[in-house]
C-alpha positions as CSV (number, residue, x, y, z in Angstrom):
1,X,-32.2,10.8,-35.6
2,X,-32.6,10.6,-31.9
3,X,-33.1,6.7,-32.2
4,X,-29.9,6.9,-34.0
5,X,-28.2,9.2,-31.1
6,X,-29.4,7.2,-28.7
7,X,-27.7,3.8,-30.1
8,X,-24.7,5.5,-30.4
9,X,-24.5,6.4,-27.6
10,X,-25.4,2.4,-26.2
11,X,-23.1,1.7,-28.4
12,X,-20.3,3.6,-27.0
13,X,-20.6,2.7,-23.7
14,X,-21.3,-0.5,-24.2
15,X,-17.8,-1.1,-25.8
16,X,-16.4,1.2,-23.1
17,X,-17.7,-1.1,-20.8
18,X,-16.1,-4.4,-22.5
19,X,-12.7,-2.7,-22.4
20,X,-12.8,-1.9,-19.0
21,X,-13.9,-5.3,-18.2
22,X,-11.3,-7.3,-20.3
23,X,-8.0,-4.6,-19.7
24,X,-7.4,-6.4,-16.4
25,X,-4.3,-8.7,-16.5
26,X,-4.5,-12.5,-16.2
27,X,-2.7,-14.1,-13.8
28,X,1.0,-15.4,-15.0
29,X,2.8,-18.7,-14.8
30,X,6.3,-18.5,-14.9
31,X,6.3,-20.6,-18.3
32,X,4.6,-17.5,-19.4
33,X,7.5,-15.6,-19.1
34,X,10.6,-18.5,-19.8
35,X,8.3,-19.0,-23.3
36,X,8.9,-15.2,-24.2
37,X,12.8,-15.7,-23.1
38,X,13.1,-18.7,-25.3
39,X,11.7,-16.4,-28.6
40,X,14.1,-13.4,-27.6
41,X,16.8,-16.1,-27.1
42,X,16.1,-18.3,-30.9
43,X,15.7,-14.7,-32.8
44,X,18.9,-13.4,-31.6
45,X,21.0,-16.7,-32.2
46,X,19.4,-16.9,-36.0
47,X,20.1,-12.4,-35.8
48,X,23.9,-13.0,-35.2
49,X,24.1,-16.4,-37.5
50,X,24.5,-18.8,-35.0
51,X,21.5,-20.5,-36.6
52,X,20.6,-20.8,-39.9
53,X,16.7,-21.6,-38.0
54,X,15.0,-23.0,-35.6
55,X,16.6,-26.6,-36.2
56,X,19.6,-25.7,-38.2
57,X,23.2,-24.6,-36.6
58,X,25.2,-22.7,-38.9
59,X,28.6,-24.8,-40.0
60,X,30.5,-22.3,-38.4
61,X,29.6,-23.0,-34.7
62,X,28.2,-26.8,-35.1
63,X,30.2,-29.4,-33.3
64,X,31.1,-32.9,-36.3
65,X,30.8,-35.2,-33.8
66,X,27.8,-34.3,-31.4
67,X,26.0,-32.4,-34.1
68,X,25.4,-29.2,-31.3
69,X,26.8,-25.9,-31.0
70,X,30.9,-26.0,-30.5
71,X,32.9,-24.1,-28.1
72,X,32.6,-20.8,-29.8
73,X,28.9,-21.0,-30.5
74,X,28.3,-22.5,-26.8
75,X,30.2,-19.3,-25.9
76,X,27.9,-17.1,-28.1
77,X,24.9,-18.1,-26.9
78,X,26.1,-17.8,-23.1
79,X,26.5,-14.3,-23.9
80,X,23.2,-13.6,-25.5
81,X,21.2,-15.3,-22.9
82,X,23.0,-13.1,-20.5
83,X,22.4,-10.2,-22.2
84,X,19.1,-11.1,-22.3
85,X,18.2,-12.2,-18.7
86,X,19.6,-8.8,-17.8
87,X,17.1,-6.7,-20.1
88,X,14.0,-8.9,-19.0
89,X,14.8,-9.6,-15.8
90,X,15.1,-5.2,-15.1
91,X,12.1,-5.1,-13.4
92,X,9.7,-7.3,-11.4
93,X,6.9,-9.3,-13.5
94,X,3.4,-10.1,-12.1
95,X,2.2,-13.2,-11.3
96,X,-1.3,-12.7,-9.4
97,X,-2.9,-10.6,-6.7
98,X,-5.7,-10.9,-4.1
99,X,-7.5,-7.9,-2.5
100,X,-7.8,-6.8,1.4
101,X,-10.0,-4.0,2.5
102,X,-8.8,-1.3,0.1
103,X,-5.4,-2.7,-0.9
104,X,-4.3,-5.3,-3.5
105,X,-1.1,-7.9,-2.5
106,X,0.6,-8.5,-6.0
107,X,2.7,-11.3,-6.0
108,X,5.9,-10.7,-8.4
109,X,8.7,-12.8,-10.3
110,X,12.4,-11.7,-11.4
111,X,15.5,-12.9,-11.0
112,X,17.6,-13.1,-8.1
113,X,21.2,-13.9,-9.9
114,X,21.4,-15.6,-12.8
115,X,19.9,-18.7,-12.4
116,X,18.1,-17.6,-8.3
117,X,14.2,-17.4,-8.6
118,X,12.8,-14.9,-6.6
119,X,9.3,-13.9,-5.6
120,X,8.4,-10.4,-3.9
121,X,4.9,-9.5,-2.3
122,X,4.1,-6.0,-2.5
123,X,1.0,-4.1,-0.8
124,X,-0.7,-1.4,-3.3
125,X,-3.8,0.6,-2.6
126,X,-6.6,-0.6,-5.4
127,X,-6.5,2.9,-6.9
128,X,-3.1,2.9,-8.3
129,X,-2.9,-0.6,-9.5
130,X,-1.7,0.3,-13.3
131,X,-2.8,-3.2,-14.5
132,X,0.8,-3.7,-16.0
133,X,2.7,-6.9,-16.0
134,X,6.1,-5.5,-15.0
135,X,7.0,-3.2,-12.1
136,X,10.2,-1.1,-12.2
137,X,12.5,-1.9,-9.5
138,X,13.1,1.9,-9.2
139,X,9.6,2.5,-8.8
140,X,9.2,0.3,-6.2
141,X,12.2,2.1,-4.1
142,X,10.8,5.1,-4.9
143,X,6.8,5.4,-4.7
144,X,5.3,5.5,-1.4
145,X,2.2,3.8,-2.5
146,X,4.3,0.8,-2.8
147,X,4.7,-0.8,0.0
148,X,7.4,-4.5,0.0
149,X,6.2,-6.8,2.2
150,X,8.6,-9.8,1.6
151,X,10.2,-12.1,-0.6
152,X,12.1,-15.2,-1.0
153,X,14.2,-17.0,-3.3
154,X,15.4,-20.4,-4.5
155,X,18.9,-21.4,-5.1
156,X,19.9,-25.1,-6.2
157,X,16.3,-26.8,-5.9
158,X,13.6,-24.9,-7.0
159,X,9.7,-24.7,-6.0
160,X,8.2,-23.6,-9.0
161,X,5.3,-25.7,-9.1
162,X,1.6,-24.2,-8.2
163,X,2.3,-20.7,-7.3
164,X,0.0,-18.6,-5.6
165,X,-1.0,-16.6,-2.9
166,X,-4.6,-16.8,-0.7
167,X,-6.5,-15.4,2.1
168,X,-7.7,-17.5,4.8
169,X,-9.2,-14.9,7.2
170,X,-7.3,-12.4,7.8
171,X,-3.9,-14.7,7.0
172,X,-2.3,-14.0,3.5
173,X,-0.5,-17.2,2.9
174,X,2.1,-18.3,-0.4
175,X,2.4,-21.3,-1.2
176,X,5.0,-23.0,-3.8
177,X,5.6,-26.7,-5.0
178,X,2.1,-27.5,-3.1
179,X,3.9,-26.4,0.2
180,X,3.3,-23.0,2.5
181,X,6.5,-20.6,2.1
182,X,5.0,-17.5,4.1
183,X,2.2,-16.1,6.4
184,X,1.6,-12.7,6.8
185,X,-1.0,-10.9,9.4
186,X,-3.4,-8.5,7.6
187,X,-5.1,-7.4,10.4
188,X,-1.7,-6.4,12.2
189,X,0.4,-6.0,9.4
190,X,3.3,-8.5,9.7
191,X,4.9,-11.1,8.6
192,X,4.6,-14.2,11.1
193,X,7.0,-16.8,8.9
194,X,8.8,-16.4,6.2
195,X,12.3,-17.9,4.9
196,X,14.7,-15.4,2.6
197,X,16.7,-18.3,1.4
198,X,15.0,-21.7,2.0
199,X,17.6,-23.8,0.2
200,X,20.6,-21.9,2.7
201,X,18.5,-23.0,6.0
202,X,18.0,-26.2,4.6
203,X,22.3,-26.6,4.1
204,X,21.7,-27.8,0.1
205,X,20.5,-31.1,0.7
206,X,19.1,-31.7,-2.2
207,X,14.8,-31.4,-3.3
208,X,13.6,-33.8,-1.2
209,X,16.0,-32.4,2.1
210,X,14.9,-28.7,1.3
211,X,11.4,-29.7,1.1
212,X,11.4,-31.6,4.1
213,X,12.9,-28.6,5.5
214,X,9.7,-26.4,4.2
215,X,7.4,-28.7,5.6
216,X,9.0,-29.0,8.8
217,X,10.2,-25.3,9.6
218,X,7.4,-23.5,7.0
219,X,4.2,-25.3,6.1
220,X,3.4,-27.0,8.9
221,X,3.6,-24.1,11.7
222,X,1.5,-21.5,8.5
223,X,-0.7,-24.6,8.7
224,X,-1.5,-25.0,12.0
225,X,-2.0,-21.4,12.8
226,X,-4.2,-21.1,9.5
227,X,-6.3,-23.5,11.2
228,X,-6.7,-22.6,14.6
């Protein structure tokens, strides 16, 4: 019986242990999230009989001639994509996070208007990190264990490419679309560079003039101080 006790008792904390170990959330792509948009978005088109299925417009709202949705059905699904982007895009999602002395940097994802990417860094002490994908915008305003450190957005031209956020020491960089967006000093607590709205600075001239822009006003000064 005590053999038996005592591999229970393995047992259970051994699987205790596994949990713990495997209930911390993977980092997210964006495509992540636009994949589970695309489902809501197919189900509620075949829900309100737009579609018959996944290949298969109902007569009702298919256009003869270019054999897509008409007018009314184009209408239709402009409204339930809205409807939609405003229910998932409620809160903030998570993307990835790096750790500095006893505080986590989680990078987030949401929606800045309807078709505006935006990206928020928050600071978070390790010991209230929920291990959640989304973050309510209302908690954010409201808990003082959350602290926003900044954000950015794309309009027009987007940099969704490579995402990420890194430590070089004692520099937490992001980077998008292989280029440096912002620098922020750990140590002192501040942000050195960072650009709200890249795509306004850079007057909408088009990807390759708003990356030049990036390189020119963003990457290459985070670059040279990163490797002073």
């Amino acid at each position: 019986m005590k053999i038996k006790h005592t591999l229970i008792l393995i047992l259970t904390f051994l699987t205790v242990s596994c949990q713990s170990q495997t209930s911390e959330i993977n980092d997210r792509k964006i495509d992540y999230y636009f994949e589970q948009i695309a489902e809501l978005e197919m189900n509620e088109l075949i829900k309100q009989n737009v579609l018959i299925d996944s290949l298969t417009i109902a007569p009702k709202y298919k256009d003869s001639t270019s054999n897509r949705l008409n007018q009314e059905g184009f209408m239709k699904y402009a409204d339930i994509k809205a409807n939609i982007y405003m229910s998932f895009f409620k809160d903030y999602l998570y993307q990835q996070k790096v750790e500095y002395n006893n505080d986590y940097y989680i990078l987030y994802f949401t929606m800045a208007g309807f078709d505006d990417m935006q990206w928020d860094i928050i600071k978070m002490p390790k010991k209230n990190w929920n291990k959640k994908e989304r973050l309510s915008r209302e908690k954010v305003e409201k808990d003082n264990n959350i602290e926003p450190i900044l954000f950015n957005y794309d309009e027009g031209a987007k940099n969704i490419e490579n995402i990420r956020i890194f430590i070089k020491d004692d520099y937490l960089i992001m980077e998008r679309g292989n280029l440096y967006h912002s620098l922020y000093d750990l140590k002192n607590q501040k942000v050195l560079i960072n650009e709200e709205s890249p795509w306004h600075q850079a007057e909408g001239d088009g990807k390759e003039g708003l990356n030049k822009w990036i390189k020119e006003n963003l990457h290459d000064k985070i670059e040279r101080i990163i490797n002073k």
